[in-house]
C-alpha positions, 0 to 999 in steps of 0.5 A: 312095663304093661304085660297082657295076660296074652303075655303070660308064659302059659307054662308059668306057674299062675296062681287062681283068684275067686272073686264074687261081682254083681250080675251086672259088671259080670255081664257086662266083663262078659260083653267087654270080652266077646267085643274086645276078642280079649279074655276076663283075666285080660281085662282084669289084669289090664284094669289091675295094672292100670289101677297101680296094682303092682308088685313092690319091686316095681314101685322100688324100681320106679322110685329107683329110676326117678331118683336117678334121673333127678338126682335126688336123695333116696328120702327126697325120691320116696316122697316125689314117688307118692305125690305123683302117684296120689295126683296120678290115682286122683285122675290130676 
C-alpha cells in the first residue's frame, strides 16, 4: 500500500532526516514541488517507496501473500520474492 506524505498522521510521531544534494537536484526537488503543488518530503517519500524502501515487515508480507496464492514452500516464496524484485529494480 503506497502512502503519500499528505497521508501521514500529522500528530504521528515523524522522525527528521538531513541530507545533503547538490545545487542542481535541490533546485530541481524545489521546482518539481511548486509545479506538482506537492511537498519535497512528498516527492522524497514517493521516490523512496517507488524505489523498494520499505520497512521489512513489508517484504515478509509480500512474500506471505505470494507464497499464498502460489502455494509454494516458504523457501520457494523467499526465492520468487527476490527474482522479481532484482528484475523489477532492473527496470525488466
Amino acid at each position: 500500500m503506497v502512502r503519500s506524505f499528505e497521508d501521514l498522521d500529522p500528530d504521528e510521531d515523524m522522525p527528521r532526516l538531513t541530507i545533503s544534494l547538490s545545487a542542481s537536484t535541490h533546485r530541481a526537488l524545489k521546482e518539481a514541488s511548486a509545479r506538482q503543488g506537492r511537498s519535497m518530503g512528498a516527492i522524497i517519500e514517493e521516490s523512496l517507496d517507488l524505489r523498494g524502501v520499505r520497512p521489512i515487515d513489508t517484504a515478509r508480507d509480500i512474500v506471505a501473500r505470494a507464497r499464498a496464492q502460489a502455494r509454494l514452500e516458504t523457501d520457494e516464496a523467499a526465492a520468487v520474492a527476490v527474482r522479481e524484485t532484482r528484475l523489477h529494480r532492473e527496470g525488466r
